[in-house]
KEKE-3310 file (N, C-alpha, C; in steps of 0.2 Angstrom, whole numbers, plus 5000, padded with zeros to 4 digits):
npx = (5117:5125:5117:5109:5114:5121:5107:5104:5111:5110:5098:5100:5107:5100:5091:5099:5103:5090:5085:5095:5093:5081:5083:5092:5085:5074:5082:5085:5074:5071:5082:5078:5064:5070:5077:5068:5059:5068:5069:5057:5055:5063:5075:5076:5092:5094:5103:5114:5110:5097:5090:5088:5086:5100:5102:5087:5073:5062:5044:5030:5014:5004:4990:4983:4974:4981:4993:5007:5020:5034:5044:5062:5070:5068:5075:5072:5062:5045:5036:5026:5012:5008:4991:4978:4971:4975:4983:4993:4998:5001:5008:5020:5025:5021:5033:5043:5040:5044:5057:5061:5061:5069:5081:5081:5087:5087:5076:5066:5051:5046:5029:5036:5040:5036:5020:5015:4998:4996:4986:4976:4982:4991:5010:5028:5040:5053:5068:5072:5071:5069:5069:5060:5058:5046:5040:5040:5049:5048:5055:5050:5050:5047:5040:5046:5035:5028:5041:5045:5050:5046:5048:5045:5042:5037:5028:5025:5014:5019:5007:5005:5011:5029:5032:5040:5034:5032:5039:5027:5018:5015:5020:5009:5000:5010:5005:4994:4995:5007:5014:5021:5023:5017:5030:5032:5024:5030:5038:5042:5036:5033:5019:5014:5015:5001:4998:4999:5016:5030:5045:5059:5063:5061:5073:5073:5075:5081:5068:5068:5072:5085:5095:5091:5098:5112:5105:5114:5118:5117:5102:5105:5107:5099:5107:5106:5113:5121:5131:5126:5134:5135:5122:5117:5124:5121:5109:5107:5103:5091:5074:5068:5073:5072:5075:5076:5080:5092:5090:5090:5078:5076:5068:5064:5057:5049:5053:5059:5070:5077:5091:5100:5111:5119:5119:5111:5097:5085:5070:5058)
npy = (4352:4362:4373:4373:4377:4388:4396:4394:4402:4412:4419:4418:4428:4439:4438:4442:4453:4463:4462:4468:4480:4483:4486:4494:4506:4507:4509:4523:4527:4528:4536:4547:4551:4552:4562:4573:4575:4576:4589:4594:4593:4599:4594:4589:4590:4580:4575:4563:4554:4558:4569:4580:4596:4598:4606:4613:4610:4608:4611:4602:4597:4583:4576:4564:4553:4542:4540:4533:4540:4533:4537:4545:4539:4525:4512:4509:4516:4517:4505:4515:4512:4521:4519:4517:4529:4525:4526:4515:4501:4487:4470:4474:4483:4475:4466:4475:4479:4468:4467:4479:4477:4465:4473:4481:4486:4479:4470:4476:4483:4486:4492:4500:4513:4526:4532:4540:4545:4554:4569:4573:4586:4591:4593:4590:4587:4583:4567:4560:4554:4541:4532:4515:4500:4497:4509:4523:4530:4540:4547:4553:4565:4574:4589:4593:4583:4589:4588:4576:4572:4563:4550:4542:4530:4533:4523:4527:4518:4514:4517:4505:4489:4485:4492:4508:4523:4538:4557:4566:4557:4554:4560:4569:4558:4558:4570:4568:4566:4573:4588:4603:4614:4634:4646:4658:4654:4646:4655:4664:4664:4647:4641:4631:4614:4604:4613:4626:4630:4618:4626:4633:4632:4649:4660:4665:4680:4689:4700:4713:4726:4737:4747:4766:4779:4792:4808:4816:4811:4806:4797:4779:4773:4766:4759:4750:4739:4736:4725:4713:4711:4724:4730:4723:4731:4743:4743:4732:4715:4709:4706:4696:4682:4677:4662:4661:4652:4660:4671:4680:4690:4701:4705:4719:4730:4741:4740:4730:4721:4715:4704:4700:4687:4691:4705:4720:4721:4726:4735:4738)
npz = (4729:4733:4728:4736:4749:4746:4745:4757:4765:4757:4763:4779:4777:4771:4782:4792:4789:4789:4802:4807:4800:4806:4821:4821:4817:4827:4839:4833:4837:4847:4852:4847:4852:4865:4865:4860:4875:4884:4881:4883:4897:4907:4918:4936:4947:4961:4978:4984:4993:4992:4999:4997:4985:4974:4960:4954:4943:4929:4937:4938:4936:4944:4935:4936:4948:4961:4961:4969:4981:4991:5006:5003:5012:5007:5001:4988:4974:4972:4961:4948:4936:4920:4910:4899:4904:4918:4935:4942:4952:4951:4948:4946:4954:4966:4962:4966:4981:4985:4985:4989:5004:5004:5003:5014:5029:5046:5045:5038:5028:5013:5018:5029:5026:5026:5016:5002:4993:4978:4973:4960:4950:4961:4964:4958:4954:4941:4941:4932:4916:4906:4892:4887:4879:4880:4886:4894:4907:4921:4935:4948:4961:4975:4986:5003:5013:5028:5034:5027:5010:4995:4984:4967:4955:4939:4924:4911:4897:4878:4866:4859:4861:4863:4854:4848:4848:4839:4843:4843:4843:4855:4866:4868:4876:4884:4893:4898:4908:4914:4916:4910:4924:4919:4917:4924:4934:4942:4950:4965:4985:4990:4995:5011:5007:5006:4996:4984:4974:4970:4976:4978:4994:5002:5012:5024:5035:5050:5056:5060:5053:5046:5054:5054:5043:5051:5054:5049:5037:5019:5014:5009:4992:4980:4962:4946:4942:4954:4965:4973:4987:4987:4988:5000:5009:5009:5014:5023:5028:5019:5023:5019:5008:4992:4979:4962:4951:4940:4945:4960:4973:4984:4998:5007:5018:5012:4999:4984:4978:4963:4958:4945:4939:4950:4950:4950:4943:4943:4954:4964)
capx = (5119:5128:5113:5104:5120:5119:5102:5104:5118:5108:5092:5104:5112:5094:5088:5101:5099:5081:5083:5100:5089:5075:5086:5093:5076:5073:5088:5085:5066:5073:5086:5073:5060:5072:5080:5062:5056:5074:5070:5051:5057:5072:5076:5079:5095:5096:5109:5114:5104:5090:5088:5087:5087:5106:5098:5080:5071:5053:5038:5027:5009:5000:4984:4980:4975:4982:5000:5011:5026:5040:5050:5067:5073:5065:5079:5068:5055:5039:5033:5017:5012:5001:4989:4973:4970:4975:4988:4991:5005:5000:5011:5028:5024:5022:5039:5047:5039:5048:5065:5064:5063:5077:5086:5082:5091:5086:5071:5061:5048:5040:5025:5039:5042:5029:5020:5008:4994:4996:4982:4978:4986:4999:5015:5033:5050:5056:5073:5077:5069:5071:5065:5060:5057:5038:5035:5046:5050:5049:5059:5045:5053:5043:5043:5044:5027:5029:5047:5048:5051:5044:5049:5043:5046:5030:5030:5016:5016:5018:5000:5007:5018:5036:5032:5043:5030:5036:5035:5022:5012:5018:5018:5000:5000:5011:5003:4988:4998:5011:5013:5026:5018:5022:5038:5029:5019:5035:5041:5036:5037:5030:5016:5016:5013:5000:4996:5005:5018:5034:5050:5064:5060:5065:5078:5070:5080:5075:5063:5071:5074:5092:5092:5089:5105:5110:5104:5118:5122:5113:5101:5106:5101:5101:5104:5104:5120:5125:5132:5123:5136:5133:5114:5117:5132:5120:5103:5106:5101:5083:5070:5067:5078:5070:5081:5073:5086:5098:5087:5088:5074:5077:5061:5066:5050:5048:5055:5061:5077:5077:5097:5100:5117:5122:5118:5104:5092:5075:5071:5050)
capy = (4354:4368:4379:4372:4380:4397:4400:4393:4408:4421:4419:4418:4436:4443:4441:4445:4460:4465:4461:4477:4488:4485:4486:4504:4509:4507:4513:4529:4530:4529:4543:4554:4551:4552:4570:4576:4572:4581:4597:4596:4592:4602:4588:4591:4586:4579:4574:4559:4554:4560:4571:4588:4596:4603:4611:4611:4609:4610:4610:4599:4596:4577:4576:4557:4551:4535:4541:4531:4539:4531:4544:4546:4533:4517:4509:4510:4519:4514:4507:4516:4512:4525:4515:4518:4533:4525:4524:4507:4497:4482:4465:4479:4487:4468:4464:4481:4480:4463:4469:4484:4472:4462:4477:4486:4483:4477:4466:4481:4480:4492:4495:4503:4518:4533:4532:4544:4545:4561:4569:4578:4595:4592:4595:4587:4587:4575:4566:4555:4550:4534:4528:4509:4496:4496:4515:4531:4530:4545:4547:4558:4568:4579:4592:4591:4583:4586:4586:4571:4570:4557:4549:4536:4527:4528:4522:4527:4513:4513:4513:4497:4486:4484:4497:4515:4528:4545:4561:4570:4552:4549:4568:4569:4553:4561:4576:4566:4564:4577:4594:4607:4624:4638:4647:4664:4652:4644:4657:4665:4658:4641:4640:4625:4609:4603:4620:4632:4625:4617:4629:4632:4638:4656:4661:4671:4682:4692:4705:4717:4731:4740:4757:4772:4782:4799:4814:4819:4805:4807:4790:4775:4775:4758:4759:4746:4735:4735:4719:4711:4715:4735:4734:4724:4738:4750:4741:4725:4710:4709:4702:4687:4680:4671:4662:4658:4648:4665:4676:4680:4695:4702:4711:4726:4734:4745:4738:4722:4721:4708:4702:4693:4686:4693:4711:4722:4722:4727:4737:4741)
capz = (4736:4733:4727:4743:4754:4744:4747:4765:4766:4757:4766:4781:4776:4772:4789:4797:4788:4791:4809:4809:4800:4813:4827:4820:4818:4836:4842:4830:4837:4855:4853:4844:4860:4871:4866:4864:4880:4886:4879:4884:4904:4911:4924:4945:4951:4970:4982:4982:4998:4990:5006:4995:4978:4972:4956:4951:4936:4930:4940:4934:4938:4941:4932:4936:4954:4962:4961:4976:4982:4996:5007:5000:5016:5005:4997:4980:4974:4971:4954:4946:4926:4919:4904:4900:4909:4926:4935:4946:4952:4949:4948:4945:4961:4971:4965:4970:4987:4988:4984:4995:5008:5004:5003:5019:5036:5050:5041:5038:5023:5009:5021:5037:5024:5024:5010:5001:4987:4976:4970:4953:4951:4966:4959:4960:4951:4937:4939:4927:4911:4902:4886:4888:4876:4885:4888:4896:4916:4923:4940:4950:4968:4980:4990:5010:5018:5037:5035:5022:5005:4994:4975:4963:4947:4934:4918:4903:4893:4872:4864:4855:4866:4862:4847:4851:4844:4837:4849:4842:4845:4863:4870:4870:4881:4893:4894:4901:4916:4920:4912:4915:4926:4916:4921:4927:4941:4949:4955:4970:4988:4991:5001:5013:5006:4999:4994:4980:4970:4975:4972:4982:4999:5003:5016:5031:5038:5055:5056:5061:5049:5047:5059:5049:5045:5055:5051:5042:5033:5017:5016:5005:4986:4975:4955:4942:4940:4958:4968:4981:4994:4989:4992:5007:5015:5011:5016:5026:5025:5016:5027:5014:4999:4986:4975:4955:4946:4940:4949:4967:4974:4991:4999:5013:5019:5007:4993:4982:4973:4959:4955:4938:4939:4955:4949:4952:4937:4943:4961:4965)
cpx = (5122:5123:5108:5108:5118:5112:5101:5107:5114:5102:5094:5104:5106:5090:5091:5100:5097:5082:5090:5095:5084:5077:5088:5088:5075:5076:5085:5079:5066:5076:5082:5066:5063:5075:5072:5059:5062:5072:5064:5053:5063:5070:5081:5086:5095:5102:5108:5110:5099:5087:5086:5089:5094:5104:5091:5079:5064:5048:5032:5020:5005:4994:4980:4981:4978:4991:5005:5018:5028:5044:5057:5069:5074:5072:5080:5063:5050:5038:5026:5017:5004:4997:4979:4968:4969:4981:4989:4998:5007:5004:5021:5028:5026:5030:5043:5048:5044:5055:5067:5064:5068:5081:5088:5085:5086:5078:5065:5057:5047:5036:5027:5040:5037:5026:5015:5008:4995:4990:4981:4979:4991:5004:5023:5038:5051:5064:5077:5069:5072:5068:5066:5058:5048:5035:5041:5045:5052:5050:5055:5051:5050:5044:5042:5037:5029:5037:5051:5047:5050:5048:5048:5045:5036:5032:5024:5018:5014:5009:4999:5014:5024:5038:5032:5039:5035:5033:5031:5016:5010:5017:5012:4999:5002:5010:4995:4990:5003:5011:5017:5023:5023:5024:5037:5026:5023:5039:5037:5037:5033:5028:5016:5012:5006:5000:5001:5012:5024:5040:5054:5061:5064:5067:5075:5074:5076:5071:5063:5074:5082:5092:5094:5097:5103:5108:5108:5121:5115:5108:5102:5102:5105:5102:5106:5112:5124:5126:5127:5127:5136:5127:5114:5120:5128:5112:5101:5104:5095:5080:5067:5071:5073:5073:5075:5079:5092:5095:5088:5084:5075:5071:5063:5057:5047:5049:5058:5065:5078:5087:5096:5109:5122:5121:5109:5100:5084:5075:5061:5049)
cpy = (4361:4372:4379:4378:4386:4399:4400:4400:4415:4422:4421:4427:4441:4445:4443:4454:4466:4465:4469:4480:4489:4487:4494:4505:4511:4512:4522:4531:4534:4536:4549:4554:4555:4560:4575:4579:4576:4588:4598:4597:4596:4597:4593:4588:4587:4577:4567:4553:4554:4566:4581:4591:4602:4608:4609:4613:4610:4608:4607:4597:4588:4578:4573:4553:4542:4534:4540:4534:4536:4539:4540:4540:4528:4519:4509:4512:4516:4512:4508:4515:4516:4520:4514:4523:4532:4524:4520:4508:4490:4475:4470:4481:4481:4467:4469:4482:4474:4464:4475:4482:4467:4467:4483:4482:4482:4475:4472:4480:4486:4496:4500:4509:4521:4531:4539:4544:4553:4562:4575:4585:4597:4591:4592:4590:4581:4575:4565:4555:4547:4532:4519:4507:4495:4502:4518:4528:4535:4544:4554:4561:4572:4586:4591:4592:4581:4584:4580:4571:4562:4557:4541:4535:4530:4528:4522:4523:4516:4512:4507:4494:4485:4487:4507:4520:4534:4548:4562:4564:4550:4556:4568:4564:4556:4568:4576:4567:4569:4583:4601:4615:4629:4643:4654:4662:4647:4645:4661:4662:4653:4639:4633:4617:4605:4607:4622:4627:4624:4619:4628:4638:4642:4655:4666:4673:4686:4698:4710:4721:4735:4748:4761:4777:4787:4803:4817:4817:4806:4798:4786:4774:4768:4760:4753:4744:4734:4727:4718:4710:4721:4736:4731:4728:4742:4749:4736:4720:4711:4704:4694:4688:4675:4669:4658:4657:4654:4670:4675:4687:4694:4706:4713:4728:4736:4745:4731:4725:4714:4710:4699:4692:4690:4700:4715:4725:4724:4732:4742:4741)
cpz = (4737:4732:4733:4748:4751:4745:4752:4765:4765:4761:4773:4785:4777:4780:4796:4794:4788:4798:4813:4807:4806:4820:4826:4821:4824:4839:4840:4836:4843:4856:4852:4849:4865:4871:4866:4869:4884:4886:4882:4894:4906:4920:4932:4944:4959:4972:4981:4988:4997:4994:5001:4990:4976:4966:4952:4943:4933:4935:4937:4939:4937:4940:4933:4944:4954:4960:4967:4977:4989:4996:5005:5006:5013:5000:4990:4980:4970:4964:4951:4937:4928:4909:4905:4904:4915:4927:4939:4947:4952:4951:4950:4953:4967:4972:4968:4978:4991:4988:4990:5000:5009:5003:5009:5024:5041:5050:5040:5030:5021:5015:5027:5034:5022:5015:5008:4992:4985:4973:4962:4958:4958:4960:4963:4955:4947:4938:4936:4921:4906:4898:4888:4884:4876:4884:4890:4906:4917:4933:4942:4959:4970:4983:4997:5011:5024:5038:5030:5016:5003:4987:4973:4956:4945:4926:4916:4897:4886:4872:4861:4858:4863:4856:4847:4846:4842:4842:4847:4842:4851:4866:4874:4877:4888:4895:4899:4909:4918:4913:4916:4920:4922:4920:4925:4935:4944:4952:4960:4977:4990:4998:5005:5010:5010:4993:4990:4977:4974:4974:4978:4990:5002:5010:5019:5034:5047:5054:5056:5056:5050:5051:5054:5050:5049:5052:5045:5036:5026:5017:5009:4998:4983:4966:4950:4941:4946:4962:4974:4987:4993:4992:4999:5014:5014:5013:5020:5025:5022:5023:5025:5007:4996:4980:4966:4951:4945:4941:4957:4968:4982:4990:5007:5014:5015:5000:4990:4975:4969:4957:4949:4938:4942:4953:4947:4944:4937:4951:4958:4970)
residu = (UNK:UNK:UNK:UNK:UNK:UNK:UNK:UNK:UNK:UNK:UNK:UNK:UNK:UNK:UNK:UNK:UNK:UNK:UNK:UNK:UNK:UNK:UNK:UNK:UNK:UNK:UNK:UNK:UNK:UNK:UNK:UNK:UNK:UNK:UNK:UNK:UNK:UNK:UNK:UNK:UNK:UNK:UNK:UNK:UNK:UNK:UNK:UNK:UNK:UNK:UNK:UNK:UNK:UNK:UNK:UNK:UNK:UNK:UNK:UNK:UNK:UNK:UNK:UNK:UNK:UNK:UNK:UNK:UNK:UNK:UNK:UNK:UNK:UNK:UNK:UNK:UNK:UNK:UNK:UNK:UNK:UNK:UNK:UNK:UNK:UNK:UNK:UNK:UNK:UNK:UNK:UNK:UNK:UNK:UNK:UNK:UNK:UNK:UNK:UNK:UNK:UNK:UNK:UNK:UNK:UNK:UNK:UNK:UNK:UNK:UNK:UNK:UNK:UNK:UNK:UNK:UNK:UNK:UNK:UNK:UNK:UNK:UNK:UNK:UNK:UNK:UNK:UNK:UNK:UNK:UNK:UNK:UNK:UNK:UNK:UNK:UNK:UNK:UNK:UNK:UNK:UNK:UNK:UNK:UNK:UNK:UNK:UNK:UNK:UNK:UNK:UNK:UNK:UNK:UNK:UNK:UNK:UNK:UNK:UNK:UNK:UNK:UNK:UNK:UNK:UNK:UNK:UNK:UNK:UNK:UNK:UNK:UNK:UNK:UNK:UNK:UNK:UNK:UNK:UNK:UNK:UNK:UNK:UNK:UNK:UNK:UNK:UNK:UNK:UNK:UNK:UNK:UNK:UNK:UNK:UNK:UNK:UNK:UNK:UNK:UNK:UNK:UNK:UNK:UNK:UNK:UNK:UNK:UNK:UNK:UNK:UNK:UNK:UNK:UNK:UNK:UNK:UNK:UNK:UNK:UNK:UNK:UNK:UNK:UNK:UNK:UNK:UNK:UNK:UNK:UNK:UNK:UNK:UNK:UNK:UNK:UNK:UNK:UNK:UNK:UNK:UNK:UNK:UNK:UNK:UNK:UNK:UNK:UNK:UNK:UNK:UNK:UNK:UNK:UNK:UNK:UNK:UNK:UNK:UNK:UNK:UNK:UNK:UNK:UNK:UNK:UNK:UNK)
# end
């Protein structure tokens, strides 16, 4: 009886474990996904309303039609899985559509919040990514169509279900579907939706050029390391700002002043 109980015990102890080590595993596999996938995406933040982006992040291009967002109004955003080179929303999506409705006011449903289909190579904002048990969820955001703002959930499922691949197995997958533009083509200003990419949109100023000094005054000269209230007092406003991340470039008539960390580094 006693050698019954000791092998009860150890058999017991062994599977508990195999079943820690399998579970670190995961955890491990998960972490080392999840910081990958970190470094590959520099992530948007938005406002807490969703209404508008505090600091952006990569611009990234869809590759894969049949991509649903909800404007930022819906309660929740949409869910799409991408699998097998498509992307749907299947059973996930029915129930989401059902909660967004038990969660709107004044009985309104899914259907009452703008929707739109995205097509390849439009281009959005990642917010969030989350490693899942299942696949990666990426938290997708817009830029304004017609004044609205759209965002979604999708999730690219594992090539083996409930089995966390390595990056260099899994990247490829999510390269089918989104892919960062490179950092020379998102800057620049953005033409209007749908068109051109979607960056932060430039600051117009009026039209109207600064008046030319007096004759005797000699005329304003710009050189390299000055503030952007010196170019402005000796230049005025710029007729357009365009702000890129630690970049801001003003353009005068005549000329475009690039700042890098509030000071003038560049001037053509």
């Amino acid at each position: 009886m006693k050698q019954v109980r000791w092998f009860r015990a150890s058999s017991l102890a062994v599977i508990t474990c195999m079943l820690s080590l399998a579970a670190a595993g995961q955890t491990d596999a998960t972490t080392a996904l999840q910081q990958r996938l970190y470094a590959q995406f520099k992530l948007t933040t938005v406002m807490a309303d969703r209404s508008d982006i505090v600091t952006p992040g990569d611009v990234v291009d869809i590759h894969v039609p049949g991509l649903v967002m909800y404007a930022v109004a819906s309660p929740l955003a949409p869910s799409n899985t991408y699998n097998h080179g498509r992307i749907g929303q299947g059973w996930a999506g029915f129930g989401k559509d059902l909660t967004i409705g038990m969660l709107s006011s004044g009985g309104a449903i899914a259907a009452d919040y703008p929707h739109r289909t995205f097509v390849p190579e439009e281009k959005c904002w990642i917010t969030g990514i989350q490693v899942q048990k299942d696949g990666v969820l990426f938290q997708l955001y817009s830029d304004p169509y017609d004044d609205t703002r759209y965002y979604a959930n999708l999730k690219i499922l594992f090539p083996k279900k409930n089995a966390i691949p390595s990056a260099d197995e899994f990247l490829p997958k999510v390269a089918e579907v989104l892919t960062v533009i490179a950092q020379e083509d998102q800057g620049g200003q953005a033409a209007p939706p749908p068109v051109g990419s979607p960056v932060l949109t430039p600051v117009t100023y009026g039209a109207i050029p600064p008046p030319p000094p007096p004759n005797d005054v000699p005329p304003p000269t710009i050189t390299l390391g000055q503030s952007i209230s010196q170019v402005t007092t000796s230049f005025g406003q710029p007729l357009r700002e365009v702000k890129l991340r630690e970049k801001v470039v003003f353009f005068y008539k005549d000329m475009k002043v690039t700042f890098a960390n509030g000071r003038v580094s560049n001037v053509e």
